[in-house]
N, C-alpha and C positions, 0 to 999 in steps of 0.2 A: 428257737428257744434253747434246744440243747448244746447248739453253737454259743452261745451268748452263754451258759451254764460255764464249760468249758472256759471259755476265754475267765470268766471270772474267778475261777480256781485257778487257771496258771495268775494271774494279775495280785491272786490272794498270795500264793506260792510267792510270788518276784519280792512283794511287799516285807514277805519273815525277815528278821533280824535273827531269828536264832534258826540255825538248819540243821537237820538230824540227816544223818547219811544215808543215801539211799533211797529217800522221801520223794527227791524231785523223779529218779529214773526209775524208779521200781512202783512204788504204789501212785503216783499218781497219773503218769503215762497208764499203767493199766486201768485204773478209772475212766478215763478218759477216753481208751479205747470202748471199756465198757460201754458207756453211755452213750458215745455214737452208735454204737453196735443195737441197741436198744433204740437207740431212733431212726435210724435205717429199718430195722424188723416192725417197730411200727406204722412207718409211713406206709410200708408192703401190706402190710394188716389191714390199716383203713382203705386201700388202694382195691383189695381183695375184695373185701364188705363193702365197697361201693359199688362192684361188680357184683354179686349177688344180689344188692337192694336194687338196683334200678330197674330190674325188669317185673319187680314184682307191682301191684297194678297199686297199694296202698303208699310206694314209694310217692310220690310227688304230692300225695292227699297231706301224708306228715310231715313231709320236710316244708310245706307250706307255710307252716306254723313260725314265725318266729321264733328263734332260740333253741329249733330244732333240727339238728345236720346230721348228719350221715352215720353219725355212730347213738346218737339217740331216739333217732327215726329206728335202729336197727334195734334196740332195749326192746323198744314198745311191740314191735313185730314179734319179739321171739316171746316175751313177757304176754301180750293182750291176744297174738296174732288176728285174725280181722275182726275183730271185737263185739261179734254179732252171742257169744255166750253172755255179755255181760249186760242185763236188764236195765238199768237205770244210772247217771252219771254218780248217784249217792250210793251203791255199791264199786262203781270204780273208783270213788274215792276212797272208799273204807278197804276197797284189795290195795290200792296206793297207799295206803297209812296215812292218807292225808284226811280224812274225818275224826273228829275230837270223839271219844267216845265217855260218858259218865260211869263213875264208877259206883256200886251199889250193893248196897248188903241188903239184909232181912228189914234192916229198922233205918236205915240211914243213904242219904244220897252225897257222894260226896262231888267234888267239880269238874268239869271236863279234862284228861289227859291226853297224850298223843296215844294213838293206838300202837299194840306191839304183836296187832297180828298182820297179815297181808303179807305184801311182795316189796323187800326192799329195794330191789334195784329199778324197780317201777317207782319208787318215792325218789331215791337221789336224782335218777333221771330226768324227771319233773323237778324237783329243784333246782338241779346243775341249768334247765329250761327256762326256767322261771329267771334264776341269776342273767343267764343269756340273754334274754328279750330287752331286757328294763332301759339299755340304749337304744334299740332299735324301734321299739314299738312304744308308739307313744300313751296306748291306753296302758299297758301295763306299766310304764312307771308312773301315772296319773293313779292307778289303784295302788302301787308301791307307796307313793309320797303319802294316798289319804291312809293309809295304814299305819307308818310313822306319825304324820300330827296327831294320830287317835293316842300315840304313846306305845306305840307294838315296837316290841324290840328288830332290828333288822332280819331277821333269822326267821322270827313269828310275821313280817309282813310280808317275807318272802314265802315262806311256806301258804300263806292266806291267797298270796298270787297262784302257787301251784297248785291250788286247791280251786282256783276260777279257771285256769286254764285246762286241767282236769274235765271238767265237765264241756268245755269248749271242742276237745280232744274227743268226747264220748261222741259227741254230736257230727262232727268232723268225719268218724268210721260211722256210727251208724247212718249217717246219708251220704256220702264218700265222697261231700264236700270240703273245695279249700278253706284255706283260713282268709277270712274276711276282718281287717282291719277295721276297728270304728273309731271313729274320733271320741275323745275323752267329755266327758260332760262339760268342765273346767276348761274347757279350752275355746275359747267363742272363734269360730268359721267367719273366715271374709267371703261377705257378699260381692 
């Protein structure tokens, strides 16, 4: 990707009609070192945290999961680590931000919001998870799609996903089972 970045800034670069002095040799070769430089450091990084996750015993339980690799398997570890503090999958959803919570005064109840307490990078994780899966695993975009026909905006049926897969995850560390794909109800099985 950052090679393809690259190549489209010099392609952007060839294309100008009008050129300011200096532009091609001075800031944009230094961009461009930039950015390689930044994806060399990264590839080291995730290379490093792949080495540290593997020998840990919850390694292969989370990366099990659909839509979840090596750097989001490594969120939930530092975020949950073996997630025997966390009682019920309706508290990891509401540490995930992913539980709606109602809001309420003395006299009045108003509608469900997103919560704005818990752990954020436990929630983008699970979504960035959620987005992941929706090509690979067929039940979750069978719940993705019955989310849309209901009228859920893309955003709201995604989040609805991480919010199933959430509790899928709870059950996953609490028994230190894999992830078991199911077939989608909508889907009829050849006999």
């Amino acid at each position: 990707m950052a090679q393809r970045l690259i190549d489209d800034v010099f392609d952007a670069l060839d294309e100008q009609t009008v050129v300011v002095p200096g532009t091609l040799d001075i800031v944009t070769l230094s961009l461009a070192a930039s950015l390689a430089a930044v994806h060399t450091e990264r590839r080291a990084m995730e290379a490093q945290i792949n080495t540290l996750l593997e020998p840990h015993p919850l390694s292969p339980v989370l990366t099990s999961m659909p839509g979840v690799g090596v750097r989001t398997a490594a969120v939930l570890l530092v975020t949950l680590g073996d997630g025997t503090s966390i009682p019920t999958a309706t508290h990891l959803a509401s540490y995930a931000r992913l539980a709606p919570t109602t809001k309420q005064s003395r006299t009045s109840i108003h509608g469900e919001h997103a919560s704005r307490g818990g752990n954020r990078q436990l929630k983008r994780a699970m979504f960035l998870s959620a987005l992941a899966c929706m090509n690979t695993d067929p039940a979750s975009r069978t719940s993705y799609d019955r989310q849309r026909a209901r009228g859920k905006t893309h955003t709201q049926a995604l989040l609805r996903l991480a919010r199933q897969r959430i509790s899928v995850l709870f059950v996953m560390l609490r028994d230190g089972t894999f992830y078991e794909s199911r077939a989608p109800k909508d889907i009829k099985l050849a006999t």
